[in-house]
Every structure is written in C-alpha cells, then in structure tokens.
PDB file with one MODEL, atoms N, CA, C and O in Angstrom:
MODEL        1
ATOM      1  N   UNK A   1       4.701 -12.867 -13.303  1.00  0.00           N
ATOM      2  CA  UNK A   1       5.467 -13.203 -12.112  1.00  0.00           C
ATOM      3  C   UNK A   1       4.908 -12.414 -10.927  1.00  0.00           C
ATOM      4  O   UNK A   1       4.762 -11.194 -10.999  1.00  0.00           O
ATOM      5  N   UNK A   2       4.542 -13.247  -9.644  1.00  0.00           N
ATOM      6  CA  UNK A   2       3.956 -12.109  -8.938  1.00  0.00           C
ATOM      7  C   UNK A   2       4.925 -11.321  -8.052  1.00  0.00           C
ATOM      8  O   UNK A   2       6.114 -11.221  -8.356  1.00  0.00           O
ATOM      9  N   UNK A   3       4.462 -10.823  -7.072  1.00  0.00           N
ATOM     10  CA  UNK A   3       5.466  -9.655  -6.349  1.00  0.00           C
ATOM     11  C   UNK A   3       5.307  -9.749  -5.011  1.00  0.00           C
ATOM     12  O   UNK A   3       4.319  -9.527  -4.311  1.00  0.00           O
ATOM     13  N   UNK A   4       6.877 -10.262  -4.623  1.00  0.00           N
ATOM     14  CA  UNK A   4       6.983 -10.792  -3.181  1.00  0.00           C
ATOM     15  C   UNK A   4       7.008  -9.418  -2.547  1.00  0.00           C
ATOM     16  O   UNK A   4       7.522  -8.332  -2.815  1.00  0.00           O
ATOM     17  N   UNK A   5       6.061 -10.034  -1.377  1.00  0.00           N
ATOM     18  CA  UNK A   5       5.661  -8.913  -0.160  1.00  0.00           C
ATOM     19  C   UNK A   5       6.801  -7.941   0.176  1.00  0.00           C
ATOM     20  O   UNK A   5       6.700  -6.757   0.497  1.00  0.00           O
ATOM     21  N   UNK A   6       8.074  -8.802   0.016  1.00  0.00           N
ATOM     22  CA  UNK A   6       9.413  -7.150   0.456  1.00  0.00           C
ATOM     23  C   UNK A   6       9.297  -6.600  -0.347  1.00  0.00           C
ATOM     24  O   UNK A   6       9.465  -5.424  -0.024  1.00  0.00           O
ATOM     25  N   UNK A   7       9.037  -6.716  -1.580  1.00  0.00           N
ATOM     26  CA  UNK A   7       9.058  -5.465  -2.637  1.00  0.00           C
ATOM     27  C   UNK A   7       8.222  -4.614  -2.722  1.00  0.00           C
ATOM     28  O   UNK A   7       8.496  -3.441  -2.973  1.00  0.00           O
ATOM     29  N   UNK A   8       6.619  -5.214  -2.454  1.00  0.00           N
ATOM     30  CA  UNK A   8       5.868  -4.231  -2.556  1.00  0.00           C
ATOM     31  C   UNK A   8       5.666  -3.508  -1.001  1.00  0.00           C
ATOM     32  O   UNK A   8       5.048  -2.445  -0.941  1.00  0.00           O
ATOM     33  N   UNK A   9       6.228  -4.149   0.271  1.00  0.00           N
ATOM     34  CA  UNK A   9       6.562  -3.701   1.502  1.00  0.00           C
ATOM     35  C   UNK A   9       7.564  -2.306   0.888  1.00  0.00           C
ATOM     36  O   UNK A   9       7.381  -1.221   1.439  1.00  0.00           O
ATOM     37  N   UNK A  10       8.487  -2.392  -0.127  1.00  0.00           N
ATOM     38  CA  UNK A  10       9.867  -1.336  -0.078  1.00  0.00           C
ATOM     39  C   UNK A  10       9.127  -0.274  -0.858  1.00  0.00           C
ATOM     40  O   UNK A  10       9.136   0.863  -0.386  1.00  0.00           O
ATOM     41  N   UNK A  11       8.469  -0.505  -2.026  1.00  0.00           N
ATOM     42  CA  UNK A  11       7.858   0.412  -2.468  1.00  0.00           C
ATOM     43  C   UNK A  11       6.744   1.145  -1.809  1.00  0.00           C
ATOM     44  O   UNK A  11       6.305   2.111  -2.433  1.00  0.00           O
ATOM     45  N   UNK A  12       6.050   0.773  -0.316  1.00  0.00           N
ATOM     46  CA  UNK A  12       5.648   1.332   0.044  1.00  0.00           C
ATOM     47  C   UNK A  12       6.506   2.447   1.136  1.00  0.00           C
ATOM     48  O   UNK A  12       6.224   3.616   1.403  1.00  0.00           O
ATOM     49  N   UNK A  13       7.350   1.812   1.504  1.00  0.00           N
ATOM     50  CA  UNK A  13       8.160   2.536   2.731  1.00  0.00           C
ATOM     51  C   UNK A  13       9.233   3.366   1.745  1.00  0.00           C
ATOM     52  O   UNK A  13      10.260   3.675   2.350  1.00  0.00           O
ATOM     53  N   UNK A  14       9.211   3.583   1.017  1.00  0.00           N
ATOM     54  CA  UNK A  14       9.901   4.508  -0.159  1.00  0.00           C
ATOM     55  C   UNK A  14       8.938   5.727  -0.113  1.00  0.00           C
ATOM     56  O   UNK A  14       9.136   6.811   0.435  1.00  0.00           O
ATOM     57  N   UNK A  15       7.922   5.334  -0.766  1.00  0.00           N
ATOM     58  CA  UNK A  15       6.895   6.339  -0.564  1.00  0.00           C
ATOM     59  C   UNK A  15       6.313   7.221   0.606  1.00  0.00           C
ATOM     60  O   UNK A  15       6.095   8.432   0.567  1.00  0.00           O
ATOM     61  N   UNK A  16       6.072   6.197   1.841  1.00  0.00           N
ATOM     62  CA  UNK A  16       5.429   6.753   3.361  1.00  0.00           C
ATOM     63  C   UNK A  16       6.581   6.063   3.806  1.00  0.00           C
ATOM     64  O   UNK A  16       6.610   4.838   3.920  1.00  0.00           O
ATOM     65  N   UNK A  17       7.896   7.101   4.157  1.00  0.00           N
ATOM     66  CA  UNK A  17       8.730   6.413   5.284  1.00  0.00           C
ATOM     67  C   UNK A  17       8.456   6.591   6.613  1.00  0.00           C
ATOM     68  O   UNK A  17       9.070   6.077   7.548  1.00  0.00           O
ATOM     69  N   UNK A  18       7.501   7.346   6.676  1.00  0.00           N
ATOM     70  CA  UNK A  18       7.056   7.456   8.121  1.00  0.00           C
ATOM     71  C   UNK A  18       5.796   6.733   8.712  1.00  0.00           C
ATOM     72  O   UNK A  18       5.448   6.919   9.878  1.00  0.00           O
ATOM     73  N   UNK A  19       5.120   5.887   7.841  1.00  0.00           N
ATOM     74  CA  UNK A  19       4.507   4.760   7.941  1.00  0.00           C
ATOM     75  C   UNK A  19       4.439   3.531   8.769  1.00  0.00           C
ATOM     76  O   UNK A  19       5.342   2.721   8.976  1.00  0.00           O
ATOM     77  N   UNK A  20       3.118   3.527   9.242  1.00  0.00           N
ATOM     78  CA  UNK A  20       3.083   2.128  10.102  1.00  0.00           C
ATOM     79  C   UNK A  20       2.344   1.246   9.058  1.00  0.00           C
ATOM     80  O   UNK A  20       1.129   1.186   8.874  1.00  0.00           O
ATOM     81  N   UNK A  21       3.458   0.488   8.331  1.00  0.00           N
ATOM     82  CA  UNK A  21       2.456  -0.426   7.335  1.00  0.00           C
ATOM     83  C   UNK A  21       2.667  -2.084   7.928  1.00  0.00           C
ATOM     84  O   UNK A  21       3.640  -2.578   8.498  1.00  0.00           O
ATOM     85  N   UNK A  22       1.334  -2.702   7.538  1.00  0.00           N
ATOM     86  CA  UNK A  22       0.864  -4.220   7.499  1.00  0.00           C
ATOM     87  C   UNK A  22       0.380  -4.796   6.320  1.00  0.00           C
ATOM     88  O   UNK A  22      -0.529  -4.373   5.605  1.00  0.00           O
ATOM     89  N   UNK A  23       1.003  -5.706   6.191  1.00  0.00           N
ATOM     90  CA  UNK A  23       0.421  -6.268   4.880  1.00  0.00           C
ATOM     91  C   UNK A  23       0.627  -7.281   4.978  1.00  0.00           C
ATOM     92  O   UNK A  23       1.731  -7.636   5.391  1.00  0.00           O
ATOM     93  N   UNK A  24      -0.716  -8.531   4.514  1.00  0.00           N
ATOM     94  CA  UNK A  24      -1.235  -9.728   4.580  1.00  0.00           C
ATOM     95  C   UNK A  24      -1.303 -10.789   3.274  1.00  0.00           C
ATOM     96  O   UNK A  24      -2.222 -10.424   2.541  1.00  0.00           O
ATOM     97  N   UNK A  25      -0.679 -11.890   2.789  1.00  0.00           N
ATOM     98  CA  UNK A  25      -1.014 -12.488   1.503  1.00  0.00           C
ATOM     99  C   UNK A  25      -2.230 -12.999   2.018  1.00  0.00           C
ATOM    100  O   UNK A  25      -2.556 -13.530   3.080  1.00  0.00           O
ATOM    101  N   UNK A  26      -2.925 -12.631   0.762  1.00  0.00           N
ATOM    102  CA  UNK A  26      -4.427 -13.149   1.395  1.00  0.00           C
ATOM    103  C   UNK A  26      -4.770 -14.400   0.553  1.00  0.00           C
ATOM    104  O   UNK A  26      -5.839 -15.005   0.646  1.00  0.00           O
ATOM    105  N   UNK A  27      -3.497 -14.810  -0.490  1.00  0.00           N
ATOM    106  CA  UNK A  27      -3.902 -16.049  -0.636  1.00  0.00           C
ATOM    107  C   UNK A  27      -3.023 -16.721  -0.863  1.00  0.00           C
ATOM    108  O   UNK A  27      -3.220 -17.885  -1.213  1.00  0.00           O
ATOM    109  N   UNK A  28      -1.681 -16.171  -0.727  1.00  0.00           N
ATOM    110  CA  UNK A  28      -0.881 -17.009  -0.530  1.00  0.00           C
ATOM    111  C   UNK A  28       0.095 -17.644  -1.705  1.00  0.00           C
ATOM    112  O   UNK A  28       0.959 -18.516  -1.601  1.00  0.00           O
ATOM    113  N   UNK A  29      -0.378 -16.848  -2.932  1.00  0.00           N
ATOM    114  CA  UNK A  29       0.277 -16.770  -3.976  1.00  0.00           C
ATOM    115  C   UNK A  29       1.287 -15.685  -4.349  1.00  0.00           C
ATOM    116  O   UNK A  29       1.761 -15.611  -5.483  1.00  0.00           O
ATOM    117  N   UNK A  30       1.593 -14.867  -3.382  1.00  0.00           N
ATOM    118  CA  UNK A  30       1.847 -13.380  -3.704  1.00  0.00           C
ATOM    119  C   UNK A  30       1.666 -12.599  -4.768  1.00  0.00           C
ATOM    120  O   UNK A  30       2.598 -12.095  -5.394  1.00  0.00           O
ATOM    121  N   UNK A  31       0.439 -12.447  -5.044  1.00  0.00           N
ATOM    122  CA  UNK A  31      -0.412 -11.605  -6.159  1.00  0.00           C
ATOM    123  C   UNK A  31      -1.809 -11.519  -5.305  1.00  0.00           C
ATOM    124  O   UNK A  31      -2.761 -11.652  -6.073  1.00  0.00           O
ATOM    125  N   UNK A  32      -2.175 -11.353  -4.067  1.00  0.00           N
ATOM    126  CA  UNK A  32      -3.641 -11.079  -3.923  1.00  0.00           C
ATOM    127  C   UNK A  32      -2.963 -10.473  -2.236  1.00  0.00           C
ATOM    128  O   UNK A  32      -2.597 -11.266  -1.367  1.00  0.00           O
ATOM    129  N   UNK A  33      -2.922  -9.031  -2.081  1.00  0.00           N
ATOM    130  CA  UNK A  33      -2.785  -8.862  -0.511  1.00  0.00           C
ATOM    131  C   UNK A  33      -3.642  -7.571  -0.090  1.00  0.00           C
ATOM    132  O   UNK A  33      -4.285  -6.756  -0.752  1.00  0.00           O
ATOM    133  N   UNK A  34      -3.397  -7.713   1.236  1.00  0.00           N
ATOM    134  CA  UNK A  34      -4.186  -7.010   1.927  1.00  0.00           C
ATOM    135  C   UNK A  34      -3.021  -5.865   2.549  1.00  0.00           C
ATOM    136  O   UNK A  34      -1.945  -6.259   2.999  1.00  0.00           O
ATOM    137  N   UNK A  35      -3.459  -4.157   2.499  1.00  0.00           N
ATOM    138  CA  UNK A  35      -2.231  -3.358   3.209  1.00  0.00           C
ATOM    139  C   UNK A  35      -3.036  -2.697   4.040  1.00  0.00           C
ATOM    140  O   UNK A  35      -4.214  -2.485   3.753  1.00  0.00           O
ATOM    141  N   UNK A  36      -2.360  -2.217   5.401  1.00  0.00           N
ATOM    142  CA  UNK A  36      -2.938  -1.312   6.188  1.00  0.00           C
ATOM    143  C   UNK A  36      -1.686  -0.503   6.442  1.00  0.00           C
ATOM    144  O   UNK A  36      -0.662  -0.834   7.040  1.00  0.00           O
ATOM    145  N   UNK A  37      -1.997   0.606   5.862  1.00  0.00           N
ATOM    146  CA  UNK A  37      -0.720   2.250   5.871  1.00  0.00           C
ATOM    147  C   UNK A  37      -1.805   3.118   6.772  1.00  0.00           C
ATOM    148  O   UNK A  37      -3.035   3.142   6.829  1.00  0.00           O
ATOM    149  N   UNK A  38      -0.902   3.707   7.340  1.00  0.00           N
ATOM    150  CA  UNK A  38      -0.921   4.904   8.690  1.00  0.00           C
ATOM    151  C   UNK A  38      -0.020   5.529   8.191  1.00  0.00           C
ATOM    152  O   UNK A  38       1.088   5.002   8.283  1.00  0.00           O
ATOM    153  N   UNK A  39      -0.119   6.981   7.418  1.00  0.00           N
ATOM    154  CA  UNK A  39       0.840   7.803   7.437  1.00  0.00           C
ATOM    155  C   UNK A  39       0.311   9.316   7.130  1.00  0.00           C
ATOM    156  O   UNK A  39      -0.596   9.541   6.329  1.00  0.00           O
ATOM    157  N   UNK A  40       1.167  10.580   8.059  1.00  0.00           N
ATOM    158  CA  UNK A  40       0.748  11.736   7.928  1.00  0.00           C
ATOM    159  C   UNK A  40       0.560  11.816   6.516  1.00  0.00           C
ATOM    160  O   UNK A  40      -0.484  12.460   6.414  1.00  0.00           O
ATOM    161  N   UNK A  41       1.064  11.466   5.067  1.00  0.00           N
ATOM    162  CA  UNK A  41       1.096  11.578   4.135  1.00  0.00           C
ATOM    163  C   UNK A  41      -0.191  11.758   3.378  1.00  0.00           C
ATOM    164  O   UNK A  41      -0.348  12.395   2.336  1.00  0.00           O
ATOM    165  N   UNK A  42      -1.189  11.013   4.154  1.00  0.00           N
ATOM    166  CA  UNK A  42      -2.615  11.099   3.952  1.00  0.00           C
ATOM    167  C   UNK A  42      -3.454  12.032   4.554  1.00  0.00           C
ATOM    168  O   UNK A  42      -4.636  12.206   4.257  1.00  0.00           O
ATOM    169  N   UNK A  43      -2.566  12.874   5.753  1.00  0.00           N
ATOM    170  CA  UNK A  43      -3.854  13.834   5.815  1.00  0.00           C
ATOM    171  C   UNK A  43      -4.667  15.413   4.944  1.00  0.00           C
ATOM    172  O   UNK A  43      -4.070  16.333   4.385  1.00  0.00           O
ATOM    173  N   UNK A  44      -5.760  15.275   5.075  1.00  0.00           N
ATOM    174  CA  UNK A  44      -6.240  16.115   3.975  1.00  0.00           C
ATOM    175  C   UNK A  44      -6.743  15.802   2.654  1.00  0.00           C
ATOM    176  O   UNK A  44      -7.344  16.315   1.710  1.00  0.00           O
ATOM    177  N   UNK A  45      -6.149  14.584   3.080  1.00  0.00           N
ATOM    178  CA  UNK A  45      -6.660  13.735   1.761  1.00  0.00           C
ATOM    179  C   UNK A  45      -7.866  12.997   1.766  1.00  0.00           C
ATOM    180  O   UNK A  45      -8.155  12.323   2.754  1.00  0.00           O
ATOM    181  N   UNK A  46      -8.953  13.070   0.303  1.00  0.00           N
ATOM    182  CA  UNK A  46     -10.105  11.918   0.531  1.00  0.00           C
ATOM    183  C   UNK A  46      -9.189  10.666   0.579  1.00  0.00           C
ATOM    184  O   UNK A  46      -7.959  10.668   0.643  1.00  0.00           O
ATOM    185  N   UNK A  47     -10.112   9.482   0.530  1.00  0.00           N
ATOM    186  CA  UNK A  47     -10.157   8.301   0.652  1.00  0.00           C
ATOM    187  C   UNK A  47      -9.519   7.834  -0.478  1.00  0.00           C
ATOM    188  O   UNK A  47      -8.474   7.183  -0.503  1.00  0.00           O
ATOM    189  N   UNK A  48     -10.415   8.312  -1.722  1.00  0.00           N
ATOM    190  CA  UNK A  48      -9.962   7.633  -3.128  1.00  0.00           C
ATOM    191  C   UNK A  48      -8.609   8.422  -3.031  1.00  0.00           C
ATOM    192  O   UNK A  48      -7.650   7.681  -2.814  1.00  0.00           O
ATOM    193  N   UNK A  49      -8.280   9.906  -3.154  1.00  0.00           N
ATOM    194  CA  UNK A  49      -6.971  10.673  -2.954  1.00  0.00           C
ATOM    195  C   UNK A  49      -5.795   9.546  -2.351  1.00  0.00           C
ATOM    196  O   UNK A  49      -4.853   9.087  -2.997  1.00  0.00           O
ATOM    197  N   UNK A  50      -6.178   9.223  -0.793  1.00  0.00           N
ATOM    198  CA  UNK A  50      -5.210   8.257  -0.177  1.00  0.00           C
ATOM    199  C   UNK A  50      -4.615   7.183  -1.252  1.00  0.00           C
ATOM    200  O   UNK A  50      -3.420   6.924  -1.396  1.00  0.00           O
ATOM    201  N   UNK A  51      -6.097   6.408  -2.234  1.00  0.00           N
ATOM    202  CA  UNK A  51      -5.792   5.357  -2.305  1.00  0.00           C
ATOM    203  C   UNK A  51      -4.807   5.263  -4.078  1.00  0.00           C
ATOM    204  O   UNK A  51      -4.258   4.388  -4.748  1.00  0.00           O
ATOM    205  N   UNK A  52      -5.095   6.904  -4.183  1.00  0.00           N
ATOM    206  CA  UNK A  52      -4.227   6.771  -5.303  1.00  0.00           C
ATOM    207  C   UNK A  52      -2.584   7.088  -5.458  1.00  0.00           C
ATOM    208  O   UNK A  52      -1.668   6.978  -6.274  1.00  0.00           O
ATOM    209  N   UNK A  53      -2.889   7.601  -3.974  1.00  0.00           N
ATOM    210  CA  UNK A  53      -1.007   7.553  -4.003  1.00  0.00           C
ATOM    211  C   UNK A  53      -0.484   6.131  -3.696  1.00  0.00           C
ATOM    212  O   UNK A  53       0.610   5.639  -3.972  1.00  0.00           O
ATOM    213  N   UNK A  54      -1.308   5.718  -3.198  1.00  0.00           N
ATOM    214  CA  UNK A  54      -0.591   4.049  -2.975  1.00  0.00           C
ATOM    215  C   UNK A  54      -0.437   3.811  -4.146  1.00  0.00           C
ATOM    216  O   UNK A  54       0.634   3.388  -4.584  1.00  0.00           O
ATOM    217  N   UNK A  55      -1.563   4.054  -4.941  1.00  0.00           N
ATOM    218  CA  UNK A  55      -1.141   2.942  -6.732  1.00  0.00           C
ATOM    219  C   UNK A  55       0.197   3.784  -7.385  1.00  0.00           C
ATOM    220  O   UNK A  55       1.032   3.315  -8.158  1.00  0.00           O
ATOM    221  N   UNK A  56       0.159   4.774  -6.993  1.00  0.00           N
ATOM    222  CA  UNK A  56       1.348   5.845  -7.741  1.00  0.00           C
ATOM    223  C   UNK A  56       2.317   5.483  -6.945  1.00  0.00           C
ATOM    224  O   UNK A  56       3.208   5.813  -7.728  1.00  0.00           O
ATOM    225  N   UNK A  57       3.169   4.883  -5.602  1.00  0.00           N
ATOM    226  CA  UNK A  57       3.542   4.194  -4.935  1.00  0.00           C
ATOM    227  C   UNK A  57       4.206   3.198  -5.834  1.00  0.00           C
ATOM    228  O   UNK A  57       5.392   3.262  -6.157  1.00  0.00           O
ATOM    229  N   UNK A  58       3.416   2.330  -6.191  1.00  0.00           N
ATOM    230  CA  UNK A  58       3.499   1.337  -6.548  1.00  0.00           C
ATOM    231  C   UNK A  58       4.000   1.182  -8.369  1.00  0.00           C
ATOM    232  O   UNK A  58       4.113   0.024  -8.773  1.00  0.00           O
ATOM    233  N   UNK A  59       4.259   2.256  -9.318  1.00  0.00           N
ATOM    234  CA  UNK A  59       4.765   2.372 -10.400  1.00  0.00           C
ATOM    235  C   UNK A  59       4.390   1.895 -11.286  1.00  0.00           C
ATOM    236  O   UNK A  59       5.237   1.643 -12.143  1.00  0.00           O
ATOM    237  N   UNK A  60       3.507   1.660 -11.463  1.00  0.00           N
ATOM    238  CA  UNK A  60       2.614   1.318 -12.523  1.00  0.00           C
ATOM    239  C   UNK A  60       2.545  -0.724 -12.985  1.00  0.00           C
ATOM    240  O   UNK A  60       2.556  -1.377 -14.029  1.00  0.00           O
ATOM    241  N   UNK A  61       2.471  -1.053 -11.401  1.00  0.00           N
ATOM    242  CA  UNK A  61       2.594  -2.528 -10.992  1.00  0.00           C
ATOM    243  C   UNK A  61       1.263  -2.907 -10.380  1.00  0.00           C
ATOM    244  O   UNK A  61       1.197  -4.085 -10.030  1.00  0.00           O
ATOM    245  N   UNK A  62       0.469  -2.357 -10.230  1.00  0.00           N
ATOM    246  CA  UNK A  62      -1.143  -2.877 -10.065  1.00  0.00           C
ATOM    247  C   UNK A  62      -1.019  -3.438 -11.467  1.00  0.00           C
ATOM    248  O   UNK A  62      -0.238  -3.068 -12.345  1.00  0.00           O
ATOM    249  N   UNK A  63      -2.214  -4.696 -11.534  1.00  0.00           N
ATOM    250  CA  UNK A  63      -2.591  -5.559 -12.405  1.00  0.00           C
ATOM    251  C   UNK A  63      -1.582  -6.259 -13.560  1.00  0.00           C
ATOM    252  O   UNK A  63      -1.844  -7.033 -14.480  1.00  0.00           O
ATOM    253  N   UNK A  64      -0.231  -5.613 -13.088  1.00  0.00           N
ATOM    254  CA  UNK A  64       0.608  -6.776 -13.664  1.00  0.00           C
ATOM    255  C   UNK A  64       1.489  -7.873 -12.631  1.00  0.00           C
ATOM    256  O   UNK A  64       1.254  -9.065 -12.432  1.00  0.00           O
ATOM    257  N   UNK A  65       2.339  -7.199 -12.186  1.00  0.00           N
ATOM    258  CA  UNK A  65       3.032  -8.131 -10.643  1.00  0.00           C
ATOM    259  C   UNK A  65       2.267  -7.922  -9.873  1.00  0.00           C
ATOM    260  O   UNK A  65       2.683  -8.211  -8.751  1.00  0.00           O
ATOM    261  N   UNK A  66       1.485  -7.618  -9.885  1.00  0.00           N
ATOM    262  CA  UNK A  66       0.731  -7.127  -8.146  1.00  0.00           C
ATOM    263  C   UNK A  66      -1.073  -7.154  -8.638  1.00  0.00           C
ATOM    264  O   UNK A  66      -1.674  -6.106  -8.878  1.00  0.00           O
ATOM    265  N   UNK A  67      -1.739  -8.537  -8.719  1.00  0.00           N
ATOM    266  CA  UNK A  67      -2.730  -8.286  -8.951  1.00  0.00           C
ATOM    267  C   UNK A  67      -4.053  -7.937  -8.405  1.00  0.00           C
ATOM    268  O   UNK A  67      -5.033  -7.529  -9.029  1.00  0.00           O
ATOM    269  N   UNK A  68      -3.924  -8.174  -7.077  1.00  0.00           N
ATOM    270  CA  UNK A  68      -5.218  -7.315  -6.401  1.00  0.00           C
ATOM    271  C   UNK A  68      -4.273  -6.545  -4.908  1.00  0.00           C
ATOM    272  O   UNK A  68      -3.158  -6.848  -4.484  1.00  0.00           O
ATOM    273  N   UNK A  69      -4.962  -5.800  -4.553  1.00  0.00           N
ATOM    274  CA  UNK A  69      -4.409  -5.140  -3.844  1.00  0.00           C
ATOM    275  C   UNK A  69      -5.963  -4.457  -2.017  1.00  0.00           C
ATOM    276  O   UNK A  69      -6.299  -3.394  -1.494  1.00  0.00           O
ATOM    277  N   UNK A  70      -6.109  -5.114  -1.947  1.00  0.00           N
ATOM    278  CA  UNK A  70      -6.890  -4.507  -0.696  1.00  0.00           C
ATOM    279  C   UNK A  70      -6.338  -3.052   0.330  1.00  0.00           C
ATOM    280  O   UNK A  70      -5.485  -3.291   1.185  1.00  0.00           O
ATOM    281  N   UNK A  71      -6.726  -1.971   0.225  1.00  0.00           N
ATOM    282  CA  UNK A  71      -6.123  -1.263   1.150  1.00  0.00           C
ATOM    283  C   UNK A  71      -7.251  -0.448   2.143  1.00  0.00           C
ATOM    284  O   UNK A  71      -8.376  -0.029   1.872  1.00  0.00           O
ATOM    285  N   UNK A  72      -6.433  -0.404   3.451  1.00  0.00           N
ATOM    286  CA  UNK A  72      -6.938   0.472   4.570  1.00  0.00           C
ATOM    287  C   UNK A  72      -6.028   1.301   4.488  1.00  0.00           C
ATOM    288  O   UNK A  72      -4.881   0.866   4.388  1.00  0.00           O
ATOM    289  N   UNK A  73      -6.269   2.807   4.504  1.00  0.00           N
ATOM    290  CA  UNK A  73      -5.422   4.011   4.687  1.00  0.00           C
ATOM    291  C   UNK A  73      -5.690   4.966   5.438  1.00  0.00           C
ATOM    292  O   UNK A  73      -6.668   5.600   5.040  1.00  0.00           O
ATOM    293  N   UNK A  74      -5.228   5.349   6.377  1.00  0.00           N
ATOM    294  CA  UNK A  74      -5.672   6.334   7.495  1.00  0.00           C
ATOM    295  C   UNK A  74      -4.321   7.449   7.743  1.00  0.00           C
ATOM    296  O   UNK A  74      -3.346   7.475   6.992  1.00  0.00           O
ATOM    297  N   UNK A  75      -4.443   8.082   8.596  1.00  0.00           N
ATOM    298  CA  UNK A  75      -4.133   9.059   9.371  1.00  0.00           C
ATOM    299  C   UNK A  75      -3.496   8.726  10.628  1.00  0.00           C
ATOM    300  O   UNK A  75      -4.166   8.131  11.472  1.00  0.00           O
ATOM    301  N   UNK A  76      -2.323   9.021  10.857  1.00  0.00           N
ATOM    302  CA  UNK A  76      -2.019   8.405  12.688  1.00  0.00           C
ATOM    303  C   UNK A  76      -3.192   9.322  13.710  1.00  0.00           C
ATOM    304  O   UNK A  76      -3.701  10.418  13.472  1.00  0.00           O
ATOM    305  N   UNK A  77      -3.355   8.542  14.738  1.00  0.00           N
ATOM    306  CA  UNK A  77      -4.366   9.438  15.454  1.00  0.00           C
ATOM    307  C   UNK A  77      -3.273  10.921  16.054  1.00  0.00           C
ATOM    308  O   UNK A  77      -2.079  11.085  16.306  1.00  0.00           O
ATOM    309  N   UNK A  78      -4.393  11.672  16.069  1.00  0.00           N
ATOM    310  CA  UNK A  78      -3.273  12.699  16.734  1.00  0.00           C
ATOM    311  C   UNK A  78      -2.835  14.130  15.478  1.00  0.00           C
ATOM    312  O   UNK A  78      -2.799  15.353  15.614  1.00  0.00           O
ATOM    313  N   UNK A  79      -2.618  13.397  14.543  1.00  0.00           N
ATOM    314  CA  UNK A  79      -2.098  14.143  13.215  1.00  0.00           C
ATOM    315  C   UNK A  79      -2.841  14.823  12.780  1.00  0.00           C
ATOM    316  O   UNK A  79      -2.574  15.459  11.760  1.00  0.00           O
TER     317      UNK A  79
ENDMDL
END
C-alpha cells in the first residue's frame, strides 16, 4: 500500500518541526517522491549523516510504503 504524501509530510514535521519541507509525487502513484527539508537539525552534519535521519524519520518505511524517496537536505542560510 503506498504512503500518501500527509503521512510521510507528518513524519517528517515530527522529526524537523522547524523545517521548511517540499515534497513532490514524482509519479503520481504515491510511492516514488521527491523531498526538499531545510532544517537547523542538519547542521554539522555530512550529507549521507542528513540523509539518514530522514530514513530514521521515517520508521523503518523506506522500501515498504514508501518506495523511492529522492532527497535535498540543507541548512537554512544563516544557521
């Protein structure tokens, strides 16, 4: 069953509530999206670091409800 965008939208804003997140079905099935998170939560962090709190975020729902996942993760400017 895949995983409609509010859910995996809530599980992200659970995680980074101070987050500027976007997220895109990139195909329109809700199982293939695209996220762009902005949150202090990431600074100091590498890249892969960033990208594993998203999957830890996400509860162990990569590759079952949630099968691909595209992410941009940054830093607010300024932070």
């Amino acid at each position: 069953m895949p995983m409609p965008v509010e859910t995996l939208e809530q599980h992200l804003r659970d995680a980074f509530p101070d987050a500027e997140i976007e997220i895109h079905d990139l195909a329109g099935d809700g199982d293939h999206y695209r996220a762009r998170i902005v949150s202090t939560v990431f600074a100091g962090l590498s890249r892969v670091k960033q990208h594993q709190a998203v999957y830890a975020a996400l509860k162990g729902k990569m590759g079952g409800e949630l099968h691909a996942l595209a992410l941009e993760t940054s830093v607010p400017e300024g932070a």
